[in-house]
Backbone as CSV, one residue per row, in Angstrom:
resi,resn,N_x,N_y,N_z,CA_x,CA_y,CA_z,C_x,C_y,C_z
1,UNK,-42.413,31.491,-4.994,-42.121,31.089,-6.361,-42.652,32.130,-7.318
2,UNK,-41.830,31.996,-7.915,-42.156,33.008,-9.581,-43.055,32.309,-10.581
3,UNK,-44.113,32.487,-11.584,-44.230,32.166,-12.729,-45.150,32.796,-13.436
4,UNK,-46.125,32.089,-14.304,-46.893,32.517,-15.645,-48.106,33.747,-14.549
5,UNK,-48.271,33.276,-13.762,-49.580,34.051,-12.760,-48.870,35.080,-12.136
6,UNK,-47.304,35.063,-12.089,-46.999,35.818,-10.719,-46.297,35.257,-10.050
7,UNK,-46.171,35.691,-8.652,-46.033,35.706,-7.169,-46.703,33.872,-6.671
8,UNK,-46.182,33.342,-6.386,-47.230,32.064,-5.805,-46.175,31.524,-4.318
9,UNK,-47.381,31.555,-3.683,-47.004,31.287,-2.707,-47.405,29.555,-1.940
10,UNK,-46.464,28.879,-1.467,-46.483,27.304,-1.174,-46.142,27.043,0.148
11,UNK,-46.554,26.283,0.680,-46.033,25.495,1.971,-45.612,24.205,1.096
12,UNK,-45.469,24.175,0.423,-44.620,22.433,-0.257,-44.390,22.859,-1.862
13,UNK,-43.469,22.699,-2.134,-42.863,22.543,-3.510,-42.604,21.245,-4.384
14,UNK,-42.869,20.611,-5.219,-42.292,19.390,-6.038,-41.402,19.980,-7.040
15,UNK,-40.157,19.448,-7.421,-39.230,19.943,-8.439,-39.121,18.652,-8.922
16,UNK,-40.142,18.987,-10.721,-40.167,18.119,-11.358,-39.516,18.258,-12.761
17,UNK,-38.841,18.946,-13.075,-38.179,19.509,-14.158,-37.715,18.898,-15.530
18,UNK,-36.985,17.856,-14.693,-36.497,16.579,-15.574,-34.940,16.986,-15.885
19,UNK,-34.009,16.683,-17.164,-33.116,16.799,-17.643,-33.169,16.596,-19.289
20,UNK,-32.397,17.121,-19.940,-32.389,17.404,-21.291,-31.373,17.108,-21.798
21,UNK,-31.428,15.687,-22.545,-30.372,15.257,-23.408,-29.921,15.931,-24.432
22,UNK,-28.158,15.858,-23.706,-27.229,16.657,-24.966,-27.568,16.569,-26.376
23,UNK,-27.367,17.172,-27.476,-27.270,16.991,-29.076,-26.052,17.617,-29.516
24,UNK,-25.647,16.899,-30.304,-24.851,18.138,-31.223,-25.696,18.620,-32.257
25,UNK,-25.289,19.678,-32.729,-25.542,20.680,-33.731,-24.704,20.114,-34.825
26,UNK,-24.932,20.047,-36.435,-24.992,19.865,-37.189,-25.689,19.653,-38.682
27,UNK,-25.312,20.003,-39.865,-26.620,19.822,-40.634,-27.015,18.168,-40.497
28,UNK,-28.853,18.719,-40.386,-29.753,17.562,-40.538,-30.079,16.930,-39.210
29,UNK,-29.169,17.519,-38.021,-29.632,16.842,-36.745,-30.793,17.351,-36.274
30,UNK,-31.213,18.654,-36.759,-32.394,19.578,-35.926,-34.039,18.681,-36.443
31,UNK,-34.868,19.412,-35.613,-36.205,18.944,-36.335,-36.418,19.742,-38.163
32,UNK,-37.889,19.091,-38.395,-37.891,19.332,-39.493,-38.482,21.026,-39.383
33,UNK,-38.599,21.210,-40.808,-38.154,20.737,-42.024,-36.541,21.113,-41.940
34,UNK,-35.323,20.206,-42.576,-34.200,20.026,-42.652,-33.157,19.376,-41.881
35,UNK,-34.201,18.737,-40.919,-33.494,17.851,-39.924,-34.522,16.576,-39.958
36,UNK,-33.667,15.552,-38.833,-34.507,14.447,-38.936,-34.391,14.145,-37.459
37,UNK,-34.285,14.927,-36.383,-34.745,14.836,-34.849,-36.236,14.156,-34.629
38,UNK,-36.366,12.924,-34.079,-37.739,11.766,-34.380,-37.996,11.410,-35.598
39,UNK,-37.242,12.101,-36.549,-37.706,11.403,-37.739,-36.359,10.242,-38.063
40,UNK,-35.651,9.602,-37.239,-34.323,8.689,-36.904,-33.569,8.730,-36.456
41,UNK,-33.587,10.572,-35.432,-32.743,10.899,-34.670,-33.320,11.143,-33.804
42,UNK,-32.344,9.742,-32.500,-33.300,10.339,-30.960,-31.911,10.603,-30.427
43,UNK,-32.512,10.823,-28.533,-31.480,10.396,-27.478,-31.667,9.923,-26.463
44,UNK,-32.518,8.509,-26.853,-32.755,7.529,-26.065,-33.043,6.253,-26.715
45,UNK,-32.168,5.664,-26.831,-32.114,4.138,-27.723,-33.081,3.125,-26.784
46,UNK,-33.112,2.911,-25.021,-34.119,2.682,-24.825,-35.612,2.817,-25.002
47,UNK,-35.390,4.222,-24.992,-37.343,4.690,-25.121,-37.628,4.261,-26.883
48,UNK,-36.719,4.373,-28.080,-37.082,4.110,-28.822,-36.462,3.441,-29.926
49,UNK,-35.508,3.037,-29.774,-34.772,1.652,-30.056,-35.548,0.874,-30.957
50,UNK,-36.823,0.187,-29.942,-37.364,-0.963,-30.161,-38.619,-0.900,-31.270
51,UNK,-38.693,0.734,-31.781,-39.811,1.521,-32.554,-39.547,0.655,-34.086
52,UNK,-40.480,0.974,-34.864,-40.648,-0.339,-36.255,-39.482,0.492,-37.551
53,UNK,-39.436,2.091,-37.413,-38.073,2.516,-38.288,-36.904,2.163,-38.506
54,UNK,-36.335,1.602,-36.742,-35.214,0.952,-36.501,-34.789,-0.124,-36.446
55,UNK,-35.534,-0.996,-36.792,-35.508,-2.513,-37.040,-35.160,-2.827,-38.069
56,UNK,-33.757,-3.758,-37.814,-32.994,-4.465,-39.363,-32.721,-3.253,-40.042
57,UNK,-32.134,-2.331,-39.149,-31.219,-1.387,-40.119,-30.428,-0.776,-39.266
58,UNK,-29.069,-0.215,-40.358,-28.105,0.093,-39.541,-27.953,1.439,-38.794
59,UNK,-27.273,1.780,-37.437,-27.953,2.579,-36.499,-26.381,3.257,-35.911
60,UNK,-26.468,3.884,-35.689,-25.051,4.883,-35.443,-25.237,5.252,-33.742
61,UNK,-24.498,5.325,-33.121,-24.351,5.968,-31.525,-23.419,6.675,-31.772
62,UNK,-23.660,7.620,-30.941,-22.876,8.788,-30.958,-22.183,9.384,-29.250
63,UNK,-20.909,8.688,-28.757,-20.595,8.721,-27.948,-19.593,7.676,-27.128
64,UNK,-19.054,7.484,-26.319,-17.792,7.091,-25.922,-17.852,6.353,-24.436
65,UNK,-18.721,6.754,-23.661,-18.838,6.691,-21.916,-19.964,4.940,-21.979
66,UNK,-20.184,5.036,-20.706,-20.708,3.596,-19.975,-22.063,3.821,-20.902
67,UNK,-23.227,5.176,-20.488,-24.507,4.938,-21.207,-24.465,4.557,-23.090
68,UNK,-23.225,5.134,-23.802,-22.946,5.189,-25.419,-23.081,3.339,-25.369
69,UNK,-21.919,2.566,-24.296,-21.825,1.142,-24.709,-23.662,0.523,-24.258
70,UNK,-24.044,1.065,-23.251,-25.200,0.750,-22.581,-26.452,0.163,-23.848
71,UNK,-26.255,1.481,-24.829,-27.508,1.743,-25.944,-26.678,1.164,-27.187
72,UNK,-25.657,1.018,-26.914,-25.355,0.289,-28.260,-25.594,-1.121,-28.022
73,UNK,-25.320,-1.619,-27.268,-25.689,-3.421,-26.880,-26.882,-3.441,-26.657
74,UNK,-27.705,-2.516,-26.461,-29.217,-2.442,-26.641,-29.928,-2.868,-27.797
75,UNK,-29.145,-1.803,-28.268,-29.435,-1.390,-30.309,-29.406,-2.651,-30.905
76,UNK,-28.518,-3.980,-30.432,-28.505,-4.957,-31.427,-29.376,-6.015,-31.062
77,UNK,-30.326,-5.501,-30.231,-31.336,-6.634,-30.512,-32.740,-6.254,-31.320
78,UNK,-32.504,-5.106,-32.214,-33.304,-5.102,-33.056,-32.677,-4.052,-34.494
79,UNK,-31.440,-3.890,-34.129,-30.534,-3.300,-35.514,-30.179,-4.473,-36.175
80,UNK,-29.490,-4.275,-37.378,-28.684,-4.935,-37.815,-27.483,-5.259,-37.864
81,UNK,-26.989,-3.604,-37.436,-25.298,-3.338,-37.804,-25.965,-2.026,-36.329
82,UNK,-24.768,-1.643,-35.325,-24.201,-0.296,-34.467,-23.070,-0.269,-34.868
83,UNK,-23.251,1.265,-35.313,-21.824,1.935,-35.176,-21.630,2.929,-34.148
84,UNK,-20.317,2.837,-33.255,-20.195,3.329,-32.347,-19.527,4.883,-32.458
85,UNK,-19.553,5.946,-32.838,-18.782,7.118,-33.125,-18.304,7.720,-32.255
86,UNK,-16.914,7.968,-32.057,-16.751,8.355,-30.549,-15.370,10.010,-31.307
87,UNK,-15.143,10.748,-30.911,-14.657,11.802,-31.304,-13.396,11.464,-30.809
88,UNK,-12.856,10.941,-29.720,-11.709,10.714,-28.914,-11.255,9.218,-29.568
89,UNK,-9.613,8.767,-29.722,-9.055,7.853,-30.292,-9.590,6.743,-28.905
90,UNK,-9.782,7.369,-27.533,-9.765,5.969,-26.711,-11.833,6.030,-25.925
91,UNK,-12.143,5.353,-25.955,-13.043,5.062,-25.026,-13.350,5.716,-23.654
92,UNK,-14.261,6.487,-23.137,-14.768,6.708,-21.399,-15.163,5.802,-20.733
93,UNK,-15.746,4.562,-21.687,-16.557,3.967,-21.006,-15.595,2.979,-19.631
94,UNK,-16.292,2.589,-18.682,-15.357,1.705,-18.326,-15.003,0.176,-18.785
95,UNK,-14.097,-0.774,-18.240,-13.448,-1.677,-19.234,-14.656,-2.756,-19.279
96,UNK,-15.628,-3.081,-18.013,-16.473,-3.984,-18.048,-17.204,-3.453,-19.469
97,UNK,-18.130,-2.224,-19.450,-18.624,-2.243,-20.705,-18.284,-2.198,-22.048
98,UNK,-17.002,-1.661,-22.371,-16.446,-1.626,-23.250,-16.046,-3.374,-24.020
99,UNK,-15.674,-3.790,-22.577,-15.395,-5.684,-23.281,-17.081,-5.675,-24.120
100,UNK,-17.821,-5.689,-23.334,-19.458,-6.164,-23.286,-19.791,-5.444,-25.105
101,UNK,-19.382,-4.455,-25.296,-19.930,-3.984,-26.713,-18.903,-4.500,-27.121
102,UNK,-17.191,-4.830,-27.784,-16.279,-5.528,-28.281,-16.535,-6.476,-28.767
103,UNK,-17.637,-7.449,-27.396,-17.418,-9.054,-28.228,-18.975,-9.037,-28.648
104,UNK,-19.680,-8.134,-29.019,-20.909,-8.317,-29.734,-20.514,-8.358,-31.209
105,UNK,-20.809,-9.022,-32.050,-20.222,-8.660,-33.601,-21.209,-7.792,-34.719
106,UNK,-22.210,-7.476,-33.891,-23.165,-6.556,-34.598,-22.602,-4.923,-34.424
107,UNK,-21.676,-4.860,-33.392,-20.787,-3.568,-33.106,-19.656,-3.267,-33.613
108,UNK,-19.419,-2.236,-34.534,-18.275,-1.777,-34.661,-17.808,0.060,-34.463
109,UNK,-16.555,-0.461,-34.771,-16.308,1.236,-33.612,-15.526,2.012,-34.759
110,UNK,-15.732,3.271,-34.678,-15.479,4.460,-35.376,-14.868,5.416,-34.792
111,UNK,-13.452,5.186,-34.020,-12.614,6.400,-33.166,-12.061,7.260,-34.026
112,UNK,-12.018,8.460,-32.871,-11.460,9.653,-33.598,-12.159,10.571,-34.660
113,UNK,-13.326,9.952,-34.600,-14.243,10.429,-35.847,-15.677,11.090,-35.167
114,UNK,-16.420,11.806,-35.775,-17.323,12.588,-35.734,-18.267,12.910,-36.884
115,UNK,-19.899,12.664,-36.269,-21.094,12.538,-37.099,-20.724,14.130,-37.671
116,UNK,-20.939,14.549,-39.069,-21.012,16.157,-39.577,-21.944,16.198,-40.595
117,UNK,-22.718,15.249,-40.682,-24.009,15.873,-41.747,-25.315,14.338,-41.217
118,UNK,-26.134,14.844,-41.305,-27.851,13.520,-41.735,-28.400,14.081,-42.673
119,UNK,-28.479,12.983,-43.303,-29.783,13.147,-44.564,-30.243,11.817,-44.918
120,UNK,-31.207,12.143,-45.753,-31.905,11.442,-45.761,-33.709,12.382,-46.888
121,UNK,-34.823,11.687,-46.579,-35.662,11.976,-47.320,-36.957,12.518,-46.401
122,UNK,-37.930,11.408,-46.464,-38.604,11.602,-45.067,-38.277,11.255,-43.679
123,UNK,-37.233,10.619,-43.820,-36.640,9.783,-42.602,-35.139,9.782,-43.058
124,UNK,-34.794,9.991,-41.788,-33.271,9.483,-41.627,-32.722,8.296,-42.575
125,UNK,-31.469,8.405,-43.669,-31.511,7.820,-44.523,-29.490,7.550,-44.762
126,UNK,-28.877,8.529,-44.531,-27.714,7.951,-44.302,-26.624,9.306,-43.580
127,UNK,-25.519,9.001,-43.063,-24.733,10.082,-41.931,-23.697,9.717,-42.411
128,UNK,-23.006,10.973,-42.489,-21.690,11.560,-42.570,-20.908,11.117,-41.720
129,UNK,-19.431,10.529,-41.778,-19.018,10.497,-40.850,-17.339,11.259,-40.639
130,UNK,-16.788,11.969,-40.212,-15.290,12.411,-40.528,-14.445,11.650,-39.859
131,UNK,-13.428,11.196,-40.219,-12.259,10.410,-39.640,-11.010,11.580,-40.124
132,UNK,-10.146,12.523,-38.925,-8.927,12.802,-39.595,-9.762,14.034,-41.077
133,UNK,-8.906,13.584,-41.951,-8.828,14.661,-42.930,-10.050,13.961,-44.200
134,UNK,-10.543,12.599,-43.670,-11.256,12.162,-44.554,-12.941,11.818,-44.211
135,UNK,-13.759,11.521,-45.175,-15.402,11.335,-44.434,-15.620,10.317,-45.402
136,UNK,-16.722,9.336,-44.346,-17.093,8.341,-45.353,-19.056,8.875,-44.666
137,UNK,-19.883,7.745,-45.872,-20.994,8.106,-45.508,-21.388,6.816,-45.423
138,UNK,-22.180,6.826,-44.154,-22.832,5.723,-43.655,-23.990,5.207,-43.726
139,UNK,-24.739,4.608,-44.700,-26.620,4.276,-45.165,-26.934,3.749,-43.506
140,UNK,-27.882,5.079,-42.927,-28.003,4.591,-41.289,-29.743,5.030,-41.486
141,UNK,-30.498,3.716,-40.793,-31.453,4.571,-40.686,-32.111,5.365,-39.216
142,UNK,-30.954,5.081,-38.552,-31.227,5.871,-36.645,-30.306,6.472,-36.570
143,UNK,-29.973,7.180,-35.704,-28.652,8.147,-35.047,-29.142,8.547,-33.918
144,UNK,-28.536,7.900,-32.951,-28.865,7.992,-31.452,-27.255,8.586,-30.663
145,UNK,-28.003,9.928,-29.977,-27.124,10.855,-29.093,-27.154,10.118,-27.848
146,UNK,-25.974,9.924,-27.454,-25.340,9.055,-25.998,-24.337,9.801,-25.021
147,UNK,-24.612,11.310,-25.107,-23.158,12.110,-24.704,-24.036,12.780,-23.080
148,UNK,-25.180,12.298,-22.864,-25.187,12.530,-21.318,-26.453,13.775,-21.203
149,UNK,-26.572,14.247,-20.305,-27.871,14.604,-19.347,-27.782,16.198,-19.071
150,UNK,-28.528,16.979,-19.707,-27.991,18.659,-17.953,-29.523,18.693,-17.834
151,UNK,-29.370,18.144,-16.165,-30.822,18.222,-15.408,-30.965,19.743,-15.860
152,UNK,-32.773,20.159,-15.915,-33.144,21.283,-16.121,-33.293,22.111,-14.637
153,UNK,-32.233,22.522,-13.718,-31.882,22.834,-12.706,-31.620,24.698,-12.570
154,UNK,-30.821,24.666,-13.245,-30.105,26.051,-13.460,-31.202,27.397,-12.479
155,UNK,-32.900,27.014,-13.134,-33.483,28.567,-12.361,-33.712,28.142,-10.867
156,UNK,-32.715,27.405,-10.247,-32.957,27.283,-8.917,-31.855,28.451,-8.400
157,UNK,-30.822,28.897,-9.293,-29.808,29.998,-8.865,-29.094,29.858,-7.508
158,UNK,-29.281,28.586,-6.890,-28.392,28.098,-5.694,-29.616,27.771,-4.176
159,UNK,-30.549,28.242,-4.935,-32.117,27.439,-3.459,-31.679,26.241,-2.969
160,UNK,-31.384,25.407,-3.983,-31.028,23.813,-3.251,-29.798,23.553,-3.604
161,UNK,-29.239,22.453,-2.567,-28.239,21.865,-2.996,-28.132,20.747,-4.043
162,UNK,-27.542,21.069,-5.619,-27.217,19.987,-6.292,-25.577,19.891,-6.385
163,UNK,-25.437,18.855,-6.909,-24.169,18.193,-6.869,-23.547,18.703,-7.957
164,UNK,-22.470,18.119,-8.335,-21.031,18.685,-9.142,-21.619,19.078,-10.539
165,UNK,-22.968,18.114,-11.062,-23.271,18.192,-12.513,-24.669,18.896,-12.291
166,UNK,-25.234,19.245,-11.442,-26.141,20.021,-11.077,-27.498,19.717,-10.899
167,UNK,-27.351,17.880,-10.753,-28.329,17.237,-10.117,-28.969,17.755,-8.734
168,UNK,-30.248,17.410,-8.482,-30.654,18.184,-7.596,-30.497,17.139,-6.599
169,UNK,-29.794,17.056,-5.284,-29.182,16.296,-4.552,-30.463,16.317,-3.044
170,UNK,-30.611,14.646,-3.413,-31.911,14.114,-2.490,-30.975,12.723,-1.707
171,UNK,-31.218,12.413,-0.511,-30.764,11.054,0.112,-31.212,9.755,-0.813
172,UNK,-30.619,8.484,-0.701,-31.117,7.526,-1.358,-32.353,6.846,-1.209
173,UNK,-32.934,6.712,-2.396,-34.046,6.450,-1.630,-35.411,7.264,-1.492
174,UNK,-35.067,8.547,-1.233,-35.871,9.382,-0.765,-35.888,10.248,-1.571
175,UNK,-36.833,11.696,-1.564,-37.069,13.080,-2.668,-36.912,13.810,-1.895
176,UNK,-36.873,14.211,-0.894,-36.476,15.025,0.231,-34.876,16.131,-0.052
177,UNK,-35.333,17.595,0.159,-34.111,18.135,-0.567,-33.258,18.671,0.497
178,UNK,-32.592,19.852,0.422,-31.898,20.776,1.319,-32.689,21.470,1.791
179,UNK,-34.011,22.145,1.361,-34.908,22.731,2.230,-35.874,22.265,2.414
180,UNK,-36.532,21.822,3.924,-37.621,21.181,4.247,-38.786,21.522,3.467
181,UNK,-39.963,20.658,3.317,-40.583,21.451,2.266,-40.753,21.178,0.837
182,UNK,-39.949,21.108,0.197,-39.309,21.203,-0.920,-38.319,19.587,-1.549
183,UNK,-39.468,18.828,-2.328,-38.806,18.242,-2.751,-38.539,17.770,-4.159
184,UNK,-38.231,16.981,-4.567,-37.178,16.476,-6.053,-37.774,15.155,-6.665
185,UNK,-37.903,15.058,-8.045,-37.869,13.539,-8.282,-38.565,13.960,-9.813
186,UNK,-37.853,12.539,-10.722,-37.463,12.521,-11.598,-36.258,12.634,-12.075
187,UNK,-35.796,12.940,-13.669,-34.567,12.868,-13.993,-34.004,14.300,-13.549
188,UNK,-34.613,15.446,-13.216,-34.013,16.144,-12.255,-32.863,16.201,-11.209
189,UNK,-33.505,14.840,-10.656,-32.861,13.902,-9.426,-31.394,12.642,-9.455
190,UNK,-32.635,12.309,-10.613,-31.944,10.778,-11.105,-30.620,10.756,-11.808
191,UNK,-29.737,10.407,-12.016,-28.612,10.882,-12.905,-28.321,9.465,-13.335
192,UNK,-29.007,8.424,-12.911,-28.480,6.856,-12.984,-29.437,6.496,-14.268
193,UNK,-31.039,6.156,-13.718,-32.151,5.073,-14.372,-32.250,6.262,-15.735
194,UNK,-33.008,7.243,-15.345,-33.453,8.484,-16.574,-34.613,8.033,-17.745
195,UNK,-35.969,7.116,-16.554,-36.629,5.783,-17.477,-37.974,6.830,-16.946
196,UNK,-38.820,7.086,-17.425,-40.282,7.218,-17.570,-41.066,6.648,-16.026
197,UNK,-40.924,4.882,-15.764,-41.142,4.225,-15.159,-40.802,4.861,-13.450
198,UNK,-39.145,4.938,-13.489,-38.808,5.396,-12.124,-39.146,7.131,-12.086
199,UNK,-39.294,7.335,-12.931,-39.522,9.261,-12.643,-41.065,9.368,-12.146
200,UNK,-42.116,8.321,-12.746,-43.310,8.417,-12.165,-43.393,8.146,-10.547
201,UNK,-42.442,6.951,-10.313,-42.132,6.627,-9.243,-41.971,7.666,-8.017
202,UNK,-41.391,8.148,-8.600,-40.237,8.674,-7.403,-41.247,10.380,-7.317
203,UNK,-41.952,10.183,-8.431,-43.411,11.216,-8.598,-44.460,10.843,-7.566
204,UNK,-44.445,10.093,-7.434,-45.443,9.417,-6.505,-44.886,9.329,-5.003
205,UNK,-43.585,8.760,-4.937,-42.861,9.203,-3.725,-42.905,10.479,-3.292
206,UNK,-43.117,11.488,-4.339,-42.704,13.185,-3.977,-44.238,13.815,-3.308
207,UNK,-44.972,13.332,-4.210,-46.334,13.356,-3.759,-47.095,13.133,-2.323
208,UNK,-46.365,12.199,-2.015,-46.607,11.499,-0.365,-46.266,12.212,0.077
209,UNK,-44.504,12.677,0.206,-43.847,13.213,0.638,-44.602,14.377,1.377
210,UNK,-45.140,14.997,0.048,-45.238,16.463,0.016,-46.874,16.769,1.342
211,UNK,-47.674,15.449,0.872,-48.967,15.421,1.662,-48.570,15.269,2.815
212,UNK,-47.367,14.388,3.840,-47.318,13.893,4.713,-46.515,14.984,5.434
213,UNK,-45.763,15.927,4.739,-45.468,17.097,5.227,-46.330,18.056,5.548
214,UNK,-47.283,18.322,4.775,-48.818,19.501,5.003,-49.422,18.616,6.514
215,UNK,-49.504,17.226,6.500,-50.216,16.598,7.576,-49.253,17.190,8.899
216,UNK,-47.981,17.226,8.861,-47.493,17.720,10.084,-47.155,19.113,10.636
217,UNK,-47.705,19.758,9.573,-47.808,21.115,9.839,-49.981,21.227,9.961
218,UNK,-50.248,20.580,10.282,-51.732,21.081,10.185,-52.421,20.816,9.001
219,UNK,-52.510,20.800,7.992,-53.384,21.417,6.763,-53.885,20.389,6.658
């Protein structure tokens, strides 16, 4: 292995990397000063959803697929109003979730349209929205990104086998990779949960792993 020291040399590896939720670029999405990234803009309506900014106020998703409906039916048990923004006239999500956000009445949907400005003051305060040739502005005080995951994978340059989206590909169940030795866990791994809870987990799985491998080589 390569890094900050050098040269390092291992009989066991953990690849704990994680993954890094998409954003778009736009004015006011970045951190401050001139953005409001944690200051009402996340991309995780679970991890912070339930935080005291976002309560009884109205909250924007930004996205179209199964996780966008996932965090929006989330969102309304402590929003007031979700708006769903999806860039495409039809839905990704599939039809089970899509019914599931439909018949909530705290949800409404915004196709064909796209977030293009946040502002606000100290906090996230209201979003732009474009429909077509026209924009309305929306008094929001959250804006939550729902457009998906790129595990932080890439400086493996082809060492292990990951899958189509460049998850690092482990059996079920298990952290165990393509090279003995060498294993995976966290959202690295995970492409499903992507929760704090199971990444420690499966941290702790990697951990064993990794000891119970040194035990059968000697060390």
């Amino acid at each position: 292995m390569f890094g900050a020291p050098g040269q390092v040399h291992a009989k066991t590896v953990i690849v704990a990397t994680g993954a890094i939720a998409r954003r778009l670029d736009f004015p006011g999405s970045g951190a401050a000063p001139g953005g409001f990234w944690t200051r009402g803009i996340s991309a995780c309506a679970v991890c912070d959803g339930a935080a005291p900014i976002f309560r009884d106020q109205t909250v924007v998703v930004v996205g179209g697929g199964d996780s966008a409906m996932e965090e929006a039916t989330f969102l309304t048990r402590y929003a007031s109003r979700v708006f769903v923004v999806h860039r495409r006239q039809e839905l990704r999500a599939s039809k089970i979730m899509q019914e599931r956000a439909r018949a909530n009445c705290k949800i409404e949907f915004m196709l064909g349209s796209e977030v293009v400005e946040a502002r606000g003051d100290n906090l996230l305060r209201e979003v732009v929205v474009r429909t077509g040739e026209s924009t309305k502005v929306v008094p929001a005080g959250g804006l939550f990104f729902a457009i998906g995951h790129d595990p932080a994978s890439g400086f493996l340059d082809g060492q292990l086998a990951l899958d189509a989206d460049g998850y690092i590909v482990t059996p079920a169940g298990a952290v165990s990779t393509s090279v003995p030795g060498v294993f995976a866990c966290g959202d690295v791994q995970d492409r499903t949960w992507r929760q704090a809870i199971t990444a420690a987990g499966s941290g702790c799985m990697a951990a064993l792993s990794a000891e119970r491998f040194l035990a059968e080589l000697g060390e």
